[in-house]
C-alpha positions as a Markdown table, in Angstrom:
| # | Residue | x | y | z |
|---|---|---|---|---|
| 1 | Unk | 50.7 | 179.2 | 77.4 |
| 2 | Unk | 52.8 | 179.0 | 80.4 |
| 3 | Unk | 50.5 | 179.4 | 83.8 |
| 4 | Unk | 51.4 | 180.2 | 87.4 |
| 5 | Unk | 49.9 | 180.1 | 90.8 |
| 6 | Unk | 50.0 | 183.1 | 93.3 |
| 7 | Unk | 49.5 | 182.6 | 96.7 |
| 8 | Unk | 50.6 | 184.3 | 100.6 |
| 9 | Unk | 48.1 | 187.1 | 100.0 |
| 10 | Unk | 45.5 | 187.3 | 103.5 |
| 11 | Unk | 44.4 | 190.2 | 105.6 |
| 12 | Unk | 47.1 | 192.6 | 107.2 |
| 13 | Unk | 47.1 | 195.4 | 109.3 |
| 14 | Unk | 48.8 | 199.0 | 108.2 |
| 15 | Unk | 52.8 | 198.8 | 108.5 |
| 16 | Unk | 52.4 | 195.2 | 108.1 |
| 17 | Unk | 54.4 | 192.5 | 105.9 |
| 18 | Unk | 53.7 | 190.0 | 103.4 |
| 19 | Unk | 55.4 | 187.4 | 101.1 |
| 20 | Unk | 53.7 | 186.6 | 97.9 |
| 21 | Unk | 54.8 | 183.2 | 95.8 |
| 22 | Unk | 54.4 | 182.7 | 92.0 |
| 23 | Unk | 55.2 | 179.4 | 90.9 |
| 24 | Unk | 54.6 | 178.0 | 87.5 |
| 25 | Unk | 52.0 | 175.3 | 87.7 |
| 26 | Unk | 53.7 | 171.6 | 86.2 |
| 27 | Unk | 56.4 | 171.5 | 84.3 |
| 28 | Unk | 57.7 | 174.6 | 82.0 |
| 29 | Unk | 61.7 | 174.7 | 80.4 |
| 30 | Unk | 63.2 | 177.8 | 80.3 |
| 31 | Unk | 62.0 | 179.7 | 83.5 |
| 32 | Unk | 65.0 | 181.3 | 83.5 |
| 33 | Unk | 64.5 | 183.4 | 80.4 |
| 34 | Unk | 61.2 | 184.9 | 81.3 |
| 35 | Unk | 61.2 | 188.2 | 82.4 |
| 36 | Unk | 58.7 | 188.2 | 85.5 |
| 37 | Unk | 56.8 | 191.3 | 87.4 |
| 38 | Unk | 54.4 | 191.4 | 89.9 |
| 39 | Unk | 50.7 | 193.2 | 88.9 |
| 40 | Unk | 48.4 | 194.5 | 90.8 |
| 41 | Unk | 44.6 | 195.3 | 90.7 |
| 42 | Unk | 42.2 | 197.3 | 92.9 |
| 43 | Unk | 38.7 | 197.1 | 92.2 |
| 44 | Unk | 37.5 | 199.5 | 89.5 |
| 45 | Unk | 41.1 | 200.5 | 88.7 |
| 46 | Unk | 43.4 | 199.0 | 85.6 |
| 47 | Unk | 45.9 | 196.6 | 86.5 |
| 48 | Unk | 49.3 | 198.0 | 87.3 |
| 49 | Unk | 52.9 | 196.7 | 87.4 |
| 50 | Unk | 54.3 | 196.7 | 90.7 |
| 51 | Unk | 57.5 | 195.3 | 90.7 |
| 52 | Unk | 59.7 | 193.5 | 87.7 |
| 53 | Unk | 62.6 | 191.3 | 87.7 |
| 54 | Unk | 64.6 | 191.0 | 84.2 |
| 55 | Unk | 66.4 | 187.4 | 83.4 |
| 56 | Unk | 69.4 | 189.3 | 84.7 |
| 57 | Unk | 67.8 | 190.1 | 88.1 |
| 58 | Unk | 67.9 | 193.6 | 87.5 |
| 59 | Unk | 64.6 | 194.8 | 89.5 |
| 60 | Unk | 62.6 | 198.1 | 89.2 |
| 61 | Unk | 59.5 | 199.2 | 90.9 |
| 62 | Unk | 57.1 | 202.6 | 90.2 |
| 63 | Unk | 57.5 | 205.0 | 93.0 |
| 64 | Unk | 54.3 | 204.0 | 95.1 |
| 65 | Unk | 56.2 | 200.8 | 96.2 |
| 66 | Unk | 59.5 | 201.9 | 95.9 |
| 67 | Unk | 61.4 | 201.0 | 99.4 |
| 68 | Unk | 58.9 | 198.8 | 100.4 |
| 69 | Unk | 58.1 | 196.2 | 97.8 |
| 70 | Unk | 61.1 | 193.8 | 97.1 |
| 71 | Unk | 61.0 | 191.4 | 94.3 |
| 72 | Unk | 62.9 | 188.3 | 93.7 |
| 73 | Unk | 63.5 | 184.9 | 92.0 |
| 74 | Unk | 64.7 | 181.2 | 92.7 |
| 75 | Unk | 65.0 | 179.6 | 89.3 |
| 76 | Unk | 66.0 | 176.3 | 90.9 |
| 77 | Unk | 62.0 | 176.0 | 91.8 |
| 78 | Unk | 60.6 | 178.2 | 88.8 |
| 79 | Unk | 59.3 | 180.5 | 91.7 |
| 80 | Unk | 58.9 | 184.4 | 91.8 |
| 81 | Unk | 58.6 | 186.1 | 95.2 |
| 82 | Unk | 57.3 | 189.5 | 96.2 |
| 83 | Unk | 58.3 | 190.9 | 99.7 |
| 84 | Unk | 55.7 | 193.6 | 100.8 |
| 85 | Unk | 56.8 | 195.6 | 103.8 |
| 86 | Unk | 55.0 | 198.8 | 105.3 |
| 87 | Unk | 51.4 | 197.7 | 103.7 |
| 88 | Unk | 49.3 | 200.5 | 103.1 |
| 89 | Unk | 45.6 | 200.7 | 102.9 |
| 90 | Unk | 46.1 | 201.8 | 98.9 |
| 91 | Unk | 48.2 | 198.4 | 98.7 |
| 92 | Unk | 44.9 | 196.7 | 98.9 |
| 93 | Unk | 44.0 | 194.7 | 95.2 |
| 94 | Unk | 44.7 | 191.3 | 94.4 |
| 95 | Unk | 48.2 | 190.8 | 92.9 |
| 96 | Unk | 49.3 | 188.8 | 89.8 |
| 97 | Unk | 52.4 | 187.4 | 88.5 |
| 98 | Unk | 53.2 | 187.6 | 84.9 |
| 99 | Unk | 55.5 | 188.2 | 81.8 |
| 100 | Unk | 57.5 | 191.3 | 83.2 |
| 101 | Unk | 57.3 | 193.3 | 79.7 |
| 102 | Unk | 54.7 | 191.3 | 77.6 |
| 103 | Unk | 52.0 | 190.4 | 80.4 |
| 104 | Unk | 49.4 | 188.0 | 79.1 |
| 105 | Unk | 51.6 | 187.3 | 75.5 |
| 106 | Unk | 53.0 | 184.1 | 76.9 |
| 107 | Unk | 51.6 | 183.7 | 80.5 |
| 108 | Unk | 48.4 | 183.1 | 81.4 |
| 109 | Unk | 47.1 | 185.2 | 83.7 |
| 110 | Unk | 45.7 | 183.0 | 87.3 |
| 111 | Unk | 43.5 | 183.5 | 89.5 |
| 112 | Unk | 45.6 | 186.2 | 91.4 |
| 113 | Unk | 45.6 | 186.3 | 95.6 |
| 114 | Unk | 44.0 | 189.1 | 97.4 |
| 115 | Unk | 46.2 | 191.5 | 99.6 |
| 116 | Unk | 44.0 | 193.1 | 102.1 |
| 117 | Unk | 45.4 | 195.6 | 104.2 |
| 118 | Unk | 43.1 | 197.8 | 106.7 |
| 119 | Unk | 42.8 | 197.9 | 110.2 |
């Protein structure tokens, strides 16, 4: 399976911004043609999708980050980006990048970064 490394997550005041990479770790053909989303997960909650990018770059987010969460892609470097703007305290988990419809089928899932956002 395919893996990827997330990183830029840290400790951020309310109203705050963030930018959260997701690039595949070594070498992987066909970046293009994955479907990627963002995931998040706050403890003792399920994982949920927080943003998605299709191979089109069509995007769509659930409501709770809508306006504020901005996903994107730079195929050229295999990378997936999350811009996080007007952090809230429930933005707090630790966020994952992953298949955008299938998570887990053909990416492994990493180790995550933690988004921490409280005063």
């Amino acid at each position: 399976q395919v893996q990827f490394v997330e990183s830029g997550g840290g400790l951020v005041q309310p109203g705050g911004s963030l930018r959260l990479s997701c690039a595949a770790s070594g070498s992987i053909s066909g970046f293009s043609r994955y479907h990627m989303g963002w995931y998040r997960q706050a403890p003792g909650k399920q994982r949920e999708l927080v943003a998605r990018i299709t191979t089109y770059g069509s995007t769509s987010y659930p409501e709770s980050v809508k306006g504020r969460f901005t996903i994107s892609r730079d195929n050229t470097k295999n990378t997936v980006y999350l811009q996080m703007n007007s952090l809230k305290p429930e933005d707090t988990a630790v966020y994952y990048c992953n298949d955008g419809f299938s998570p887990g089928t053909f990416i492994s899932w990493g180790q995550g970064t933690q988004v921490t956002v409280s005063s």
